[in-house]
C-alpha positions as CSV (number, residue, x, y, z in Angstrom):
1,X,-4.3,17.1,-18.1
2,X,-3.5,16.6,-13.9
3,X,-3.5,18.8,-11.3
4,X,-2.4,18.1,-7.6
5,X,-5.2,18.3,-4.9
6,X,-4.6,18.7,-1.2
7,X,-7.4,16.7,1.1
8,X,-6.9,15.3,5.0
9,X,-3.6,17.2,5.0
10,X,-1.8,15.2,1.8
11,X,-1.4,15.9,-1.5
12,X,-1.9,13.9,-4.6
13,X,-1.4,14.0,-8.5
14,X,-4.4,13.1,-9.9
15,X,-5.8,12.9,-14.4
16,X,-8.9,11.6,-15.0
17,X,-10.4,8.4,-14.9
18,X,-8.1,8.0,-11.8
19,X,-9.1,6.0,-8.4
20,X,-7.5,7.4,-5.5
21,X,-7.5,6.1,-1.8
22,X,-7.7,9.5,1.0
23,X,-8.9,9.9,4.4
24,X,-12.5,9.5,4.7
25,X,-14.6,12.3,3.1
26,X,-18.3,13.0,3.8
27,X,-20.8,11.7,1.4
28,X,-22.5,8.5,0.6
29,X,-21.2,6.1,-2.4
30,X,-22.2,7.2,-5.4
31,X,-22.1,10.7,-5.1
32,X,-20.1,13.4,-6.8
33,X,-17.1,14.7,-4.5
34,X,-15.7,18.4,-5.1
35,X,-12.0,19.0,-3.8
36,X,-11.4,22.8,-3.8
37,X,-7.5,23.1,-2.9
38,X,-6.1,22.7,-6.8
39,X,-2.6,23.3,-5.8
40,X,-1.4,22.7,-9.6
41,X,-3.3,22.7,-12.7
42,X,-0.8,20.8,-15.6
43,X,-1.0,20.1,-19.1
44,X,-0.1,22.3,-22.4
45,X,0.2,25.4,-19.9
46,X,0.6,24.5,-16.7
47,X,-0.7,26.7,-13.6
48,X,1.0,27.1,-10.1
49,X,-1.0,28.1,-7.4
50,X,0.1,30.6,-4.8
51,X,-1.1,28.9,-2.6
52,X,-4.1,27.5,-5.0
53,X,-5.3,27.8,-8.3
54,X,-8.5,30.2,-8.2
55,X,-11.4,29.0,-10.1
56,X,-10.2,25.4,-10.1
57,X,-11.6,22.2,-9.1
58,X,-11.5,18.4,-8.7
59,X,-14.1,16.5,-9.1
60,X,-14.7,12.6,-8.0
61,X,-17.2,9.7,-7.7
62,X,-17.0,8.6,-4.0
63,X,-17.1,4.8,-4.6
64,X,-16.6,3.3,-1.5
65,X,-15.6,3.7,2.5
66,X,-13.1,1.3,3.7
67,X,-10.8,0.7,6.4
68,X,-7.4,0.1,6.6
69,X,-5.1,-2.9,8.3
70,X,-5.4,-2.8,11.7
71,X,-2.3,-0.9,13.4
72,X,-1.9,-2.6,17.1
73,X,-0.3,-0.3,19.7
74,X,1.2,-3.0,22.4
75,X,2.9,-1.1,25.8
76,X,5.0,-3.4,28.0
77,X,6.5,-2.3,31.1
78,X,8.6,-5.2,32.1
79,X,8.4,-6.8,35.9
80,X,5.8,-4.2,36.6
81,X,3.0,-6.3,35.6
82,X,1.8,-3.6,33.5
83,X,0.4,-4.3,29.7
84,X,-1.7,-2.1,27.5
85,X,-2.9,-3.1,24.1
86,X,-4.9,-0.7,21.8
87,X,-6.1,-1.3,18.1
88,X,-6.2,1.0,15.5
89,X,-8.1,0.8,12.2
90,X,-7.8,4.4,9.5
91,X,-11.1,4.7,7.9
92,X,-10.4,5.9,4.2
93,X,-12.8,6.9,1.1
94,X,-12.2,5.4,-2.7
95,X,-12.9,8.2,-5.2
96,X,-12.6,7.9,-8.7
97,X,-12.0,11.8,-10.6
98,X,-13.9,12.2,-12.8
99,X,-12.9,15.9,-14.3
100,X,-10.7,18.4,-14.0
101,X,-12.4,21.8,-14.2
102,X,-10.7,25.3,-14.5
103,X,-12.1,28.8,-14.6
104,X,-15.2,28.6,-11.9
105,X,-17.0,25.8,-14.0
106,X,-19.0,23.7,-12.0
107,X,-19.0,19.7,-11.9
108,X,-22.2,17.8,-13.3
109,X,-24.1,16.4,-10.4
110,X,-23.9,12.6,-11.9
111,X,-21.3,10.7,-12.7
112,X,-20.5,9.5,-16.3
113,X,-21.3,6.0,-16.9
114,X,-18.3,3.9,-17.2
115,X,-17.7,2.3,-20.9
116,X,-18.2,-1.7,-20.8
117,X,-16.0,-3.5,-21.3
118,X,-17.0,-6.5,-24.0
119,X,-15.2,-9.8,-23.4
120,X,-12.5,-11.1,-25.9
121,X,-13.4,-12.9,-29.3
122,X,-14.0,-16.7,-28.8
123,X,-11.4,-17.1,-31.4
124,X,-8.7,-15.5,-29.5
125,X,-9.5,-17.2,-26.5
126,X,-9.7,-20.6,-28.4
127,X,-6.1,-21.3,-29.3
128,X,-4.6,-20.4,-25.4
129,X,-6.8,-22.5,-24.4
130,X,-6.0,-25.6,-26.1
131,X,-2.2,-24.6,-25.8
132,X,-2.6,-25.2,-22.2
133,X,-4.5,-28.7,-22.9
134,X,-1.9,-30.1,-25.0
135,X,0.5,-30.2,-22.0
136,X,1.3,-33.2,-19.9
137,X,0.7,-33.5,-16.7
138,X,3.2,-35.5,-14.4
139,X,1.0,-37.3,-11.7
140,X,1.8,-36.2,-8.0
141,X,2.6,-38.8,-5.7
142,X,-0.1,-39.6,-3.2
143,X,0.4,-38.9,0.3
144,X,0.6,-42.6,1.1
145,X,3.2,-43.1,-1.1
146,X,4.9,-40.6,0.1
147,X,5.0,-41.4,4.0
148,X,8.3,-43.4,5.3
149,X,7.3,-46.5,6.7
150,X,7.0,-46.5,10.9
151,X,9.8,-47.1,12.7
152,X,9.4,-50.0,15.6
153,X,10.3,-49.1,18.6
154,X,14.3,-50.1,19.5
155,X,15.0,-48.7,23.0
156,X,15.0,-51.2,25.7
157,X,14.1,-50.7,29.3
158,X,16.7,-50.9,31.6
159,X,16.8,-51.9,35.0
């Protein structure tokens, strides 16, 4: 099952178990985020909205605030003497959903724990790692070898 929220004026397609990046939401990590604007509901019978689904919501883990790369905004008016430099950085919220809910049912009020994940078998991990001993490795020449010898200086001073 998706369904297609709209949030800070974009929409995304969203199933569960996804993490999403949007504009900054209010809330603290950790907490359970509700988006209301369920533009479509998809699956076995799919629902369009007109403009929204009624009775559906999105609901998400807000994992983190972050920022974005830094956007610089340089002005130059040339022989005017006249520069302007502003920075920019877009604060954004990482949310993972956890469920898609239809009909008026409310979200729980904790998040799921996430399954663990248990490392591989030792005996799996045995054989790749030999495969990559057996290899040869060709030595790297040294910097000193590398380096050309100085030249002496051949230009003569004239008079």
């Amino acid at each position: 099952m998706f369904a297609v929220i709209r949030t800070g004026g974009k929409q995304y397609r969203v199933a569960a178990e996804d993490v999403i990046r949007v504009d900054r939401v209010n809330g603290n990590p950790g907490e359970i985020v509700e988006f209301g604007e369920v533009l479509v509901v998809g699956g076995d019978t799919p629902q369009l909205g007109t403009p929204t689904v009624s009775g559906a919501t999105v609901a998400g883990e807000l994992l983190q605030h972050t920022r974005g790369d830094k956007v610089i905004a340089f002005k130059k008016r040339r022989r005017k003497n006249s520069r302007r430099k502003r920075g920019y950085r877009h604060e954004f919220s990482v949310i993972r959903i956890t469920e898609i809910l239809t009909g008026g049912a409310k979200p729980s009020k904790t998040a799921t724990p996430r399954p663990k994940r248990e490392p591989k078998p030792q005996a799996e991990a045995a054989p790749a790692a030999e495969a990559k001993s057996a290899k040869p490795r060709a030595k790297k020449p040294t910097k000193a070898a590398a380096k050309k010898p100085a030249r002496a200086a051949t230009k003569s001073k004239k008079k």
